[in-house]
C-alpha positions in Angstrom: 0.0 0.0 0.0 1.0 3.9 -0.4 0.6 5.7 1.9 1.5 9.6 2.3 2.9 11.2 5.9 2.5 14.4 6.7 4.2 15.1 9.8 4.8 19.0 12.1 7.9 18.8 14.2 8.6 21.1 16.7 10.3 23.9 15.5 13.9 24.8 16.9 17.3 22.1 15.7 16.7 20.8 12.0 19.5 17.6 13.5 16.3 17.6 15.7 13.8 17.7 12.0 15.9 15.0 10.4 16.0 12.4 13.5 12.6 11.9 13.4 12.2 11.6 9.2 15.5 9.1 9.9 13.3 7.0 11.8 10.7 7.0 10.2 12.4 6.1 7.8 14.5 3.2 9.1 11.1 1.9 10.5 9.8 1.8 6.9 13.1 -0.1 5.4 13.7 -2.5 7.9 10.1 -3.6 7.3 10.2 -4.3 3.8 8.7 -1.1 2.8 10.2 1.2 0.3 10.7 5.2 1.0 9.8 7.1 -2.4 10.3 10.5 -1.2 10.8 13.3 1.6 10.0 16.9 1.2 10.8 19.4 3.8 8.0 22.2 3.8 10.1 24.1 6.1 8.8 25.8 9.1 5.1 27.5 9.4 2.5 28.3 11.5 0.0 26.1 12.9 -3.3 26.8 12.0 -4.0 26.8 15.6 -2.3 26.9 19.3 -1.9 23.2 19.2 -0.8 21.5 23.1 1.3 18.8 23.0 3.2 17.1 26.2 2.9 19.5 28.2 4.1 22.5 25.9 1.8 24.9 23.8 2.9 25.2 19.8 1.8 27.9 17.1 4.9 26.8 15.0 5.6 23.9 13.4 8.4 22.5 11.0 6.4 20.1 8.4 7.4 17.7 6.2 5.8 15.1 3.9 7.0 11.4 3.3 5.1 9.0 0.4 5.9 5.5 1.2 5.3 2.1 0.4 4.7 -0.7 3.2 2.1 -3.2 4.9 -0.3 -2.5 7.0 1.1 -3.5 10.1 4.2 -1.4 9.3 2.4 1.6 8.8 0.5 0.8 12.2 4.4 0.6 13.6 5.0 4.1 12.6 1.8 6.2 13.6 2.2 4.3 17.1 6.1 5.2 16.9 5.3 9.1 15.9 2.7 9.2 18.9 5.1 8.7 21.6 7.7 11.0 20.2 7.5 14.2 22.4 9.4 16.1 19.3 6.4 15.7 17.0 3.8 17.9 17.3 0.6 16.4 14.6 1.0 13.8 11.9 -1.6 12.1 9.6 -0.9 9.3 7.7 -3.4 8.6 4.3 -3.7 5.9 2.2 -3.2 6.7 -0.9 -5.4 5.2 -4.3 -7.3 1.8 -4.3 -4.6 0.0 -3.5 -4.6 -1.0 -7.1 -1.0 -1.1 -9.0 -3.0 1.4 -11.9 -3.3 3.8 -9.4 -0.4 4.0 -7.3 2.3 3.6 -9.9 1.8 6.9 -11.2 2.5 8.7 -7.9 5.7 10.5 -7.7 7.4 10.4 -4.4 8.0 14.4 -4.3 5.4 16.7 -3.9 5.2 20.4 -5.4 2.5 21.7 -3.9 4.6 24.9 -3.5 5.0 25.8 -6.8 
């Protein structure tokens, strides 16, 4: 399945930014998934005061990851992503049927910026 990440970081070290896309990642590879792309959206502002352990965000340092795994490896990674106090919102989509006509014309970058 493909699925798309779209992940909001606290703001503040990019070694900080990259950790977490590194484990993600990692988590991805080591499961038999395949990575097809990263794209750092740099940092924004929320589109609200957003309170997460125990700290209160307007900011946030988003990025989006298209990936290809099961299931249960995608399950791995949202629980993984919940825990971590450095992220501050995620949301992981399915992306197409699940059909190989409509995933294999998905590119792994993103330009919604353009």
């Amino acid at each position: 399945m493909l699925y798309e990440l779209l992940g909001a970081v606290r703001p503040g070290s990019l070694m900080e930014i990259k950790e977490v896309i590194k484990t993600v990642g990692m988590q991805v590879l080591t499961n038999g998934g395949i990575v097809r792309g990263i794209n750092n959206w740099d940092t924004t502002f929320l589109p609200k005061k957003t309170r997460k352990h125990q700290a209160t965000h307007t900011q946030g340092h988003y990025f989006l990851m298209r990936f290809d795994c099961d299931p249960a490896t995608q399950k791995i990674v949202r629980d993984t992503l919940g825990v971590d106090p450095r992220m501050i919102k995620f949301s992981v989509v399915k992306m197409g049927k699940g059909k190989l006509e409509d995933i294999s014309r998905v590119k792994g970058d993103a330009d919604w910026f353009q």
